[in-house]
BALOBA-1460 file (C-alpha; in Angstrom, 3 decimals):
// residues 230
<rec num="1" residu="x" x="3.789" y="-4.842" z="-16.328"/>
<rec num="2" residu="x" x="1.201" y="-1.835" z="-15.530"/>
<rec num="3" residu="x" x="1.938" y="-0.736" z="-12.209"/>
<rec num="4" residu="x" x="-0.124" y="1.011" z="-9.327"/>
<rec num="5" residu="x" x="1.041" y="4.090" z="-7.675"/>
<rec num="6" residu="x" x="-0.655" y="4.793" z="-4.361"/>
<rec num="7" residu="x" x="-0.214" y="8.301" z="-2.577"/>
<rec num="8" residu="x" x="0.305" y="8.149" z="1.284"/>
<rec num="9" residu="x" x="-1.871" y="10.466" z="2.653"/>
<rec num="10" residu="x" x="-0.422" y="10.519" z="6.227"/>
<rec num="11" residu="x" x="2.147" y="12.585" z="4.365"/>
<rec num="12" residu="x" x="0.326" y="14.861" z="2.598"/>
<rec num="13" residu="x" x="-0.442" y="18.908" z="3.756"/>
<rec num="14" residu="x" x="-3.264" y="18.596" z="5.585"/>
<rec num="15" residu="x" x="-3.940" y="22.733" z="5.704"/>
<rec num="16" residu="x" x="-5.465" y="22.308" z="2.443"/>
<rec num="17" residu="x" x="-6.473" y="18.591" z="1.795"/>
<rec num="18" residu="x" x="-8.654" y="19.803" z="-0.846"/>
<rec num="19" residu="x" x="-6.027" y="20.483" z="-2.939"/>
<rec num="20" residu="x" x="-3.557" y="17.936" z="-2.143"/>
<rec num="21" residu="x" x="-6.511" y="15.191" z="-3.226"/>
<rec num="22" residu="x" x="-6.803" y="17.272" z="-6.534"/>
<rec num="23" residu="x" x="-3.240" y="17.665" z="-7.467"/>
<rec num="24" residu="x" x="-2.274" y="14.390" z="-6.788"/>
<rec num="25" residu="x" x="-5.262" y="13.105" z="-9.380"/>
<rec num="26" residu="x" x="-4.404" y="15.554" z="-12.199"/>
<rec num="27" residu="x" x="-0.465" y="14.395" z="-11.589"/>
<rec num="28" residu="x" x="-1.616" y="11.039" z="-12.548"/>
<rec num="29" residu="x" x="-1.746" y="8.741" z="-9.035"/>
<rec num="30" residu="x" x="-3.812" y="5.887" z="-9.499"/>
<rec num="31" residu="x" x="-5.109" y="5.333" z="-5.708"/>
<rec num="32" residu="x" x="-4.902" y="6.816" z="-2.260"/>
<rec num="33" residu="x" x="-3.490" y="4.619" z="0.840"/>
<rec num="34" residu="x" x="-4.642" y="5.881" z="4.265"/>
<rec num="35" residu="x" x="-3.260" y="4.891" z="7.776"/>
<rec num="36" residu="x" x="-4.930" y="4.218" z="10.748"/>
<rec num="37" residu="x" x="-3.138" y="3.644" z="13.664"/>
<rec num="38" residu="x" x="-4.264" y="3.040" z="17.415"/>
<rec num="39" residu="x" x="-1.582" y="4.106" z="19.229"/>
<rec num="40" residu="x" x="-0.676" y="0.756" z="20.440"/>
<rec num="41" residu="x" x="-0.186" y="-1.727" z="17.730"/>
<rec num="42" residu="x" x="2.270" y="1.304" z="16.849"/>
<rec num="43" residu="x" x="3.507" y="3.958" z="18.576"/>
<rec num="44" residu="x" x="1.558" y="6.826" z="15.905"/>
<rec num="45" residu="x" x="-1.979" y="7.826" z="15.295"/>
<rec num="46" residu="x" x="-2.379" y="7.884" z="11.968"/>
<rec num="47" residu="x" x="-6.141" y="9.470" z="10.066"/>
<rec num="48" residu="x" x="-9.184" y="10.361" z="11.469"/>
<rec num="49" residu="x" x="-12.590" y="9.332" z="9.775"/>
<rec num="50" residu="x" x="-13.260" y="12.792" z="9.247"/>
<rec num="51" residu="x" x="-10.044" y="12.949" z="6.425"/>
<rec num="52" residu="x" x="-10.790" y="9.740" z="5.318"/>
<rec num="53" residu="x" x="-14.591" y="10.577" z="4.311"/>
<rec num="54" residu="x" x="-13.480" y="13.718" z="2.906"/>
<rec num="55" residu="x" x="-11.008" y="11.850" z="0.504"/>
<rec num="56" residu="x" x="-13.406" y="9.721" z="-0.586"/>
<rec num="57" residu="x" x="-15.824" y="12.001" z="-1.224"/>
<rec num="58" residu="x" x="-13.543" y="14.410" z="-3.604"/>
<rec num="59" residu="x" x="-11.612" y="11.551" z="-5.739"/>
<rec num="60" residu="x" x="-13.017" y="9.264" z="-7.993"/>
<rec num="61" residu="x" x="-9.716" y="7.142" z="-7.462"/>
<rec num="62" residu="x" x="-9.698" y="4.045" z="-5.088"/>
<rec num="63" residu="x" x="-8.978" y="4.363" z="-1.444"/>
<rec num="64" residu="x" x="-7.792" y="1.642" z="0.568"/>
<rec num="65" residu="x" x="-7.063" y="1.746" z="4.668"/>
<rec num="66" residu="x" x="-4.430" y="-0.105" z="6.007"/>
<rec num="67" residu="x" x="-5.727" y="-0.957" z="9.694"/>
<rec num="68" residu="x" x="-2.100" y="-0.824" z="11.843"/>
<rec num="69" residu="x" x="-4.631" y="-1.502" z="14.840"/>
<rec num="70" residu="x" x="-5.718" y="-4.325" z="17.310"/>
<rec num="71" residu="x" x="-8.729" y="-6.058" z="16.877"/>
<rec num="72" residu="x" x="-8.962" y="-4.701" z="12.973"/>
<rec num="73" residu="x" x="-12.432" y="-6.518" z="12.826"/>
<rec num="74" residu="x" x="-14.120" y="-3.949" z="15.090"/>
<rec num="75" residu="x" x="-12.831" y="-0.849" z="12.881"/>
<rec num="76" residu="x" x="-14.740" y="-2.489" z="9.600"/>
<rec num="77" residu="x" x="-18.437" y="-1.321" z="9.678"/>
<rec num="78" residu="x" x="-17.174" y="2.299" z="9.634"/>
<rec num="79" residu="x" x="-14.779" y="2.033" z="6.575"/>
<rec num="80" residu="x" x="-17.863" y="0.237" z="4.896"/>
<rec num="81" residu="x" x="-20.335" y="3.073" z="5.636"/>
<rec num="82" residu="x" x="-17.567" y="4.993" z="4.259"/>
<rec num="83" residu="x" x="-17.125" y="3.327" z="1.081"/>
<rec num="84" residu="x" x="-13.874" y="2.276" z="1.375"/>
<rec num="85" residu="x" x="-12.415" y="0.182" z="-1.649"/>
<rec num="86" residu="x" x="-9.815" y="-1.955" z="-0.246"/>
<rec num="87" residu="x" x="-8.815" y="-2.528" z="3.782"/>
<rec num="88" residu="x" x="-5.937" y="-4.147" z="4.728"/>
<rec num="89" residu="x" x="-5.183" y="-5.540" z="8.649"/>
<rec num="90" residu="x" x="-2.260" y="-7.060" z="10.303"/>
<rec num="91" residu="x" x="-2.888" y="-10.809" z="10.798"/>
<rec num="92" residu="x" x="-0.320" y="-10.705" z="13.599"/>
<rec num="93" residu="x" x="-3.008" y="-8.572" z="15.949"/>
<rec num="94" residu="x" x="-6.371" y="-9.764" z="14.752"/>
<rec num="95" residu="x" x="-7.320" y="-13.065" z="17.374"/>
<rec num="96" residu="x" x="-9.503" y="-14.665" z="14.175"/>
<rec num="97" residu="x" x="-8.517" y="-13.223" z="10.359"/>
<rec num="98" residu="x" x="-10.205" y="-15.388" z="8.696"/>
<rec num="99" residu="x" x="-13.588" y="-13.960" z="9.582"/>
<rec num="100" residu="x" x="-12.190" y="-10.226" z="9.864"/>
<rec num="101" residu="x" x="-11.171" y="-10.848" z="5.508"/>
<rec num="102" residu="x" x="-14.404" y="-12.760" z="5.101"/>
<rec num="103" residu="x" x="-16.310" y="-10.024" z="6.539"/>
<rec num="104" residu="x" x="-14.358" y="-7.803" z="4.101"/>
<rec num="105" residu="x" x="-15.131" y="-9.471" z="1.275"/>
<rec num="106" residu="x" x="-18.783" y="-10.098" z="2.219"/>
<rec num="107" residu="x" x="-19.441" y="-6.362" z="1.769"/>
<rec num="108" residu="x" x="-17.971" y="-6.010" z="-1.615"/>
<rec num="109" residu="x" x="-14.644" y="-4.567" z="-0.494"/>
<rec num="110" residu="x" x="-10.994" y="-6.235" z="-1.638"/>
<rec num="111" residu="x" x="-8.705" y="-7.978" z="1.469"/>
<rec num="112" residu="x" x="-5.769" y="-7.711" z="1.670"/>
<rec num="113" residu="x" x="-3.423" y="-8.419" z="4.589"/>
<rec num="114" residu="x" x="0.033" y="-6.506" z="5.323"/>
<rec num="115" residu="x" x="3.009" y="-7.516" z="6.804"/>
<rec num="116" residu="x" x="5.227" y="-6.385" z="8.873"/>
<rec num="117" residu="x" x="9.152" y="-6.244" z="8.415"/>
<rec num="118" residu="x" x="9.707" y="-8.996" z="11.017"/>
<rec num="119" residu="x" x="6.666" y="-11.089" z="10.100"/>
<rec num="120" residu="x" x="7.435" y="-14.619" z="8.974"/>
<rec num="121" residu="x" x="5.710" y="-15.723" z="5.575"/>
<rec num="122" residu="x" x="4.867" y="-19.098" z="7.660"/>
<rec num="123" residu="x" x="2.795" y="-17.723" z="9.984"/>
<rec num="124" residu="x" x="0.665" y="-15.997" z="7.567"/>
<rec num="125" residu="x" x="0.684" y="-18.517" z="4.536"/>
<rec num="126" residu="x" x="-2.829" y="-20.214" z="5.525"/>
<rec num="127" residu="x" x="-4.399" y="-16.785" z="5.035"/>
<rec num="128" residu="x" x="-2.771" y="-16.316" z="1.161"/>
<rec num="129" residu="x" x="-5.750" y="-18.309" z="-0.033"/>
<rec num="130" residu="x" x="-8.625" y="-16.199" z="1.080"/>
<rec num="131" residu="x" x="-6.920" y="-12.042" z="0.220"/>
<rec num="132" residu="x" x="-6.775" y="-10.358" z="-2.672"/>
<rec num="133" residu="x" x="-3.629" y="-8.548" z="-2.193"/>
<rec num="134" residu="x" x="-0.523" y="-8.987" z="0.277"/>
<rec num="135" residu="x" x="0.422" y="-5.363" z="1.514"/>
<rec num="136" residu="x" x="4.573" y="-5.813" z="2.445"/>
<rec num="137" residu="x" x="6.070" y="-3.400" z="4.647"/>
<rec num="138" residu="x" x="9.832" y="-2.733" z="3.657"/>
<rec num="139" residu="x" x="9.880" y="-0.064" z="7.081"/>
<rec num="140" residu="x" x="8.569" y="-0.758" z="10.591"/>
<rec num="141" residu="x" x="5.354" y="0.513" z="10.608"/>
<rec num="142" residu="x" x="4.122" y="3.643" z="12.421"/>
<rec num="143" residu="x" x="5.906" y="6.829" z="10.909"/>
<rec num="144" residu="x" x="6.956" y="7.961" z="7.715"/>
<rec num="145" residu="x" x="10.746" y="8.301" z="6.612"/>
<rec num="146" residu="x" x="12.382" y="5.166" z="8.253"/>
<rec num="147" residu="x" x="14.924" y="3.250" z="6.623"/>
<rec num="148" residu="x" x="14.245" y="0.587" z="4.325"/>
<rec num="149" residu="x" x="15.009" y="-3.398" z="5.839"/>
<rec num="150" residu="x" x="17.010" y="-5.042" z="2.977"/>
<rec num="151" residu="x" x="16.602" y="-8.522" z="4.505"/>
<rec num="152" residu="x" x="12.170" y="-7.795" z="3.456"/>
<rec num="153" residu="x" x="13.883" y="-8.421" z="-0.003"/>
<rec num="154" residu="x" x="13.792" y="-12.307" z="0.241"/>
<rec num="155" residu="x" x="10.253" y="-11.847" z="1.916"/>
<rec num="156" residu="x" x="9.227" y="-10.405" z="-1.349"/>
<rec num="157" residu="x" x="10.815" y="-12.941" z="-3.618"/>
<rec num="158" residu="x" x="9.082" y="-15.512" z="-1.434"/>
<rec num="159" residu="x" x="5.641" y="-14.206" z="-2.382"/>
<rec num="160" residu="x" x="6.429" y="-13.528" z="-5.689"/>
<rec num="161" residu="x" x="7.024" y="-17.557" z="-6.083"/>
<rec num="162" residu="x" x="3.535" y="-17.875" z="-4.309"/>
<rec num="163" residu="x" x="1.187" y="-15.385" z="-5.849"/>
<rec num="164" residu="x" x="0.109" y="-17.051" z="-9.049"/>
<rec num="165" residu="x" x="-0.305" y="-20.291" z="-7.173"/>
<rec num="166" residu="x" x="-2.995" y="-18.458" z="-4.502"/>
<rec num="167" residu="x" x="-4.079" y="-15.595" z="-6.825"/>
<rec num="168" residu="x" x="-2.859" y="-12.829" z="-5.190"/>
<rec num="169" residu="x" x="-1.458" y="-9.193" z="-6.078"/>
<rec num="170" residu="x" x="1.706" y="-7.746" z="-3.962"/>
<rec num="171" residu="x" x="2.075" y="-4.183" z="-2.474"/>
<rec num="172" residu="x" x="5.318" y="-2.787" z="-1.443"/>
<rec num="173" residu="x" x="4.754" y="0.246" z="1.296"/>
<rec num="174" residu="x" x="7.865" y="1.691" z="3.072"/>
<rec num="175" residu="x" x="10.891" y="3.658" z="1.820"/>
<rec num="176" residu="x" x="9.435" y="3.270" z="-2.125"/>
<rec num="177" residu="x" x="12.010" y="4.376" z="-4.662"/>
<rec num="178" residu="x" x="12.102" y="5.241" z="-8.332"/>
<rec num="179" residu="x" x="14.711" y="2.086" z="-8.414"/>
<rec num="180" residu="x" x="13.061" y="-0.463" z="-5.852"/>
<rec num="181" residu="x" x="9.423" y="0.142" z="-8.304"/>
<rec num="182" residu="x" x="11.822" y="-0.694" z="-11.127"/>
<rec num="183" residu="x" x="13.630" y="-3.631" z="-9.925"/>
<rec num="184" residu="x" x="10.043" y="-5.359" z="-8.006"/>
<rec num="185" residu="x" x="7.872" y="-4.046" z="-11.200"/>
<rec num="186" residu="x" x="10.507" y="-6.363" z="-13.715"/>
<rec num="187" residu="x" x="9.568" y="-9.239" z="-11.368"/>
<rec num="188" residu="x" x="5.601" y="-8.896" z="-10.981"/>
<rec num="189" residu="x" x="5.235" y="-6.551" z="-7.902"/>
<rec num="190" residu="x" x="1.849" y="-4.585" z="-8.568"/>
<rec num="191" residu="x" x="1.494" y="-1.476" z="-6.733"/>
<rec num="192" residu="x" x="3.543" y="1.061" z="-4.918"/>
<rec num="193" residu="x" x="3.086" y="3.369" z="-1.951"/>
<rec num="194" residu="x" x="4.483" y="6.055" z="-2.371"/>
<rec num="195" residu="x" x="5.409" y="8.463" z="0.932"/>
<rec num="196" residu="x" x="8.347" y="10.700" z="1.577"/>
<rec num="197" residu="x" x="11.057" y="8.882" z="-0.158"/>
<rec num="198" residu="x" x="9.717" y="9.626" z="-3.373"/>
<rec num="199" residu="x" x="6.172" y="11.626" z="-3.911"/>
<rec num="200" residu="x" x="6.246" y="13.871" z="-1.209"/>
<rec num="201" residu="x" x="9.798" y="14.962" z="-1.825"/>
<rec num="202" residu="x" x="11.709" y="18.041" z="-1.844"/>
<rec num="203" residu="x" x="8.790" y="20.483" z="-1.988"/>
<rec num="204" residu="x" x="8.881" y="18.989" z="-5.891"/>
<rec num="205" residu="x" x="5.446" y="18.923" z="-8.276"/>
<rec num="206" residu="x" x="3.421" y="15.757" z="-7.671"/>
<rec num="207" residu="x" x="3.126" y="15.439" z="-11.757"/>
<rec num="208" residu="x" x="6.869" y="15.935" z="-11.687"/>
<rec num="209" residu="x" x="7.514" y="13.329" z="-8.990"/>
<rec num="210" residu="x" x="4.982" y="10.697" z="-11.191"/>
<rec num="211" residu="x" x="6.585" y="11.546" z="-14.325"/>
<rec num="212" residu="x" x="9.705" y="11.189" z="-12.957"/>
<rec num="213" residu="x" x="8.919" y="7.430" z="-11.504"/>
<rec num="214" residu="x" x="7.020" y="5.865" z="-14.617"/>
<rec num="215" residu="x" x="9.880" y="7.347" z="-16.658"/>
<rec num="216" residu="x" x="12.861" y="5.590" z="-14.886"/>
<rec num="217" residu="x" x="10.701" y="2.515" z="-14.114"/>
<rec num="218" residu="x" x="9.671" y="2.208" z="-18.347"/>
<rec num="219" residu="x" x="13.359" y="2.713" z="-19.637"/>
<rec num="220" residu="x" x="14.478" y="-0.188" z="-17.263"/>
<rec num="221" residu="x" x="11.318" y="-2.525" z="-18.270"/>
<rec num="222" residu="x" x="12.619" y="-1.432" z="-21.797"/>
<rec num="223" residu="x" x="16.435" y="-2.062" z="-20.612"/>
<rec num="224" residu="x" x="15.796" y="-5.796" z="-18.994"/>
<rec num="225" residu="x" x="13.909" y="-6.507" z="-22.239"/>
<rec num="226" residu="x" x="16.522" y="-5.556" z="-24.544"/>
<rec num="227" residu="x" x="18.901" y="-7.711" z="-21.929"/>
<rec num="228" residu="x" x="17.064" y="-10.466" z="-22.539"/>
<rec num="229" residu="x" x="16.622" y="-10.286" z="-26.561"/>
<rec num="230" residu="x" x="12.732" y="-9.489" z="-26.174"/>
């Protein structure tokens, strides 16, 4: 399947954003993901409104916000003004969703909802009828680099079961790896962000780094197919 590579900005060189935003489009990344974090849901700040606006106004790509925040619902009417594409909040901190992704959706933006490592697929599964995409964290939220949570593997074959069912697209954000977008892509994961364990790597080129990724991930598409006599 075509798949979605997101950069995460929060780990880009912010002395010369300018040219972060432009390399990363002429290496061939399909979105941006920006982080904003309050301090309290997590234990980070993530973006101010300044970068975000700035983004936005020098790409032509989508760029989503992923609200780790309380009360998301009160952060909306600025990411609007700003044209943001997609915003994503944490159901777990928000005391009425529902309205928070209706009021999403109501100004012409896509909902999506993410999910933390420890967040049960139970206590969210009402909500999988009204988003457009399910943002799973395979890290705790809050700062780049942490180590991947294998047990967020079942979580993810979980949704994958549900998506077609309530019409949704999954995300995978945390610890993203040349092999874990090849072994989620095979199954019908969507979209990748892509932080420190991959794009922002070892000082490497960004187009390198992309290259590199939708390489491995084609020859194993091409691999499983063969596998299975396609």
């Amino acid at each position: 399947m075509d798949i979605e590579l997101s950069a995460s900005m929060m780990c880009a060189n912010f002395a010369n954003l300018e040219k972060e935003v432009k390399e990363l489009e002429e290496a061939g990344i399909d979105s941006f993901h920006i982080d904003i974090m309050d301090g309290s849901f997590v234990d980070n700040f993530g973006m101010g409104y300044q970068d975000m606006a700035f983004i936005k106004k020098n790409t032509t790509k989508t760029v989503d916000a992923h609200l780790m925040v309380r009360k998301p619902y009160n952060y909306l009417d600025i990411l609007f003004r700003l044209g943001i594409d997609i915003i994503y909040i944490h159901p777990e901190v928000d005391p009425d969703p529902a309205t928070t992704i209706e009021k999403i959706h109501n100004a012409g933006s896509i909902a999506g909802i993410a999910i933390n490592p420890g967040t049960s697929i139970s206590t969210i599964s009402e909500l999988l009828n009204t988003v457009d995409r399910v943002l799973v964290l395979g890290v705790n939220p809050g700062h780049a680099g942490r180590q991947y949570q294998d047990y967020v593997d079942n979580k993810i074959e979980t949704l994958l079961n549900l998506k077609s069912k309530y019409n949704f697209e999954i995300f995978l954000d945390g610890a993203v790896t040349p092999e874990r977008i090849a072994k989620w892509s095979k199954k019908g994961v969507k979209g990748y962000i892509l932080g420190t364990a991959t794009l922002f790597k070892n000082n490497m080129e960004y187009s390198k780094n992309i290259k590199k990724i939708k390489v491995y991930n084609s020859n194993n598409v091409l691999l499983s197919a063969e596998r299975r006599g396609i």
